[in-house]
C-alpha positions as MATLAB code, in Angstrom:
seq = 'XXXXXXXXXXXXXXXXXXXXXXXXXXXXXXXXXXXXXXXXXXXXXXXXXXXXXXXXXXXXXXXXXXXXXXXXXXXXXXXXXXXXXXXXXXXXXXXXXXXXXXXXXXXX';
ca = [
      40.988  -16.082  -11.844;
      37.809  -14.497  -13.368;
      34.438  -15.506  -12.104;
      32.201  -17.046  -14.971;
      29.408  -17.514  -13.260;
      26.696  -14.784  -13.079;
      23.504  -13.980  -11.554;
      21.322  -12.608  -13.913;
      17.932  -11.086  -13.804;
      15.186  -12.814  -15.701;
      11.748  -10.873  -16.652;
       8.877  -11.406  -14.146;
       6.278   -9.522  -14.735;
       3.948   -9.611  -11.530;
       1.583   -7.185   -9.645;
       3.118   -6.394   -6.333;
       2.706   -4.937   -2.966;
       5.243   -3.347   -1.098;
       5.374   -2.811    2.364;
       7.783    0.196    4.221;
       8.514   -1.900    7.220;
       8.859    1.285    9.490;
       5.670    3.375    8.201;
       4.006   -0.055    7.343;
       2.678    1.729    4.420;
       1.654   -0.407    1.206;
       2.658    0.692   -2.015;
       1.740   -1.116   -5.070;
       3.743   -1.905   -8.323;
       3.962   -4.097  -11.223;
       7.362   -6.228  -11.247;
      10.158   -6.106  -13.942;
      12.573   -8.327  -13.185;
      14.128  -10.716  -10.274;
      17.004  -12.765   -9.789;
      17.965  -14.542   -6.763;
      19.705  -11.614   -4.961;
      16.919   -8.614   -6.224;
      13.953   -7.433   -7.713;
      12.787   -4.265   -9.629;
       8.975   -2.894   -9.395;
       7.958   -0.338  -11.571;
       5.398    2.031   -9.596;
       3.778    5.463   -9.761;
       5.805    8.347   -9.596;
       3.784   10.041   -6.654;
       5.369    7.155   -4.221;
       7.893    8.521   -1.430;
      11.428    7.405   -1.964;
      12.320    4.720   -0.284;
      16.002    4.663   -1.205;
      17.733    3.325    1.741;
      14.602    1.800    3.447;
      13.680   -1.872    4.546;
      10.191   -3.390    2.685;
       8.774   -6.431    2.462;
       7.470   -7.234   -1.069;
       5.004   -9.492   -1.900;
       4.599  -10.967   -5.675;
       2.549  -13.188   -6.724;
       3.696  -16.697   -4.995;
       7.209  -14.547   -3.867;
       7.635  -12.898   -0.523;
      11.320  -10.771   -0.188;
      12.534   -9.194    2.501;
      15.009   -6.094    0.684;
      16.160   -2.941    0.951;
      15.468   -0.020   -1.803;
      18.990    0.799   -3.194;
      17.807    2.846   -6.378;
      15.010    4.757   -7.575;
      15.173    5.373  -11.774;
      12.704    7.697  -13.581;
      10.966    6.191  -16.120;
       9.522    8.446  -17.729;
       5.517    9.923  -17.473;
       4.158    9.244  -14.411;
       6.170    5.655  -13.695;
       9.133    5.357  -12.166;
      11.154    1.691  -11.210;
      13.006    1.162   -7.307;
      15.588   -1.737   -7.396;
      15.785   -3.575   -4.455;
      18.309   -5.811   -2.937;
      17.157   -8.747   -1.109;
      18.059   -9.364    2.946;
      17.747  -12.340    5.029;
      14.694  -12.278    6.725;
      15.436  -11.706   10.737;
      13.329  -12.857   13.440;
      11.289   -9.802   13.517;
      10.339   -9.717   10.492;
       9.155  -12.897   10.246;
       6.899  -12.600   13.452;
       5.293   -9.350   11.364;
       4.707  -11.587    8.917;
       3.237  -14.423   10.887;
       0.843  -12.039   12.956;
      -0.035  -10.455    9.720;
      -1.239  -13.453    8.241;
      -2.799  -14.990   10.954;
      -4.470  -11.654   12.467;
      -7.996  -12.512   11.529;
      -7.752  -15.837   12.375;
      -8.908  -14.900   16.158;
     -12.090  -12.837   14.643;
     -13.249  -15.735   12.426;
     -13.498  -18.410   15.202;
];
């Protein structure tokens, strides 16, 4: 039996951060594209490769938890990374919790 349905990626164009969850370096990019199981971020061409690494990318109102499965050139000084999205483990979530609510300490 052939599967109709599809997941398709719809244009959603964004500024973005990504985080490299081991390095926790931030890397910043301007979104393409998402869809419900990945995203793609267009970003400057002097950024590592993070093929095979786990980030954390934050879009607008969006927060993913993925891992970089392809880096394209695109040309000039731009290339895109396609990322597949992960569940978010416990871990990750705390990083995200303490990260959000670090300053809340200093402020009181």
């Amino acid at each position: 039996m052939e599967e109709r349905r599809t997941i398709n990626r719809v244009e959603f164009l964004a500024n973005s951060v990504i985080v490299d969850r081991e390095t926790l370096e931030k890397y910043y990019g301007q979104v393409k594209n998402v869809s419900p199981l990945g995203i793609a971020i267009t970003v400057d061409k002097l950024i590592p490769n993070l093929v095979g690494r786990d980030v954390i990318i934050v879009a607008e109102t969006m927060i993913m938890y993925a891992e970089t499965v392809r880096e394209d050139d695109e040309g000039g000084q731009k290339k895109s990374l396609a990322f597949k999205a992960s569940k978010f483990t416990p871990d990750v979530l705390l990083y995200l919790f303490e990260s959000i609510g670090g300053n809340q300490d200093e402020t009181e």
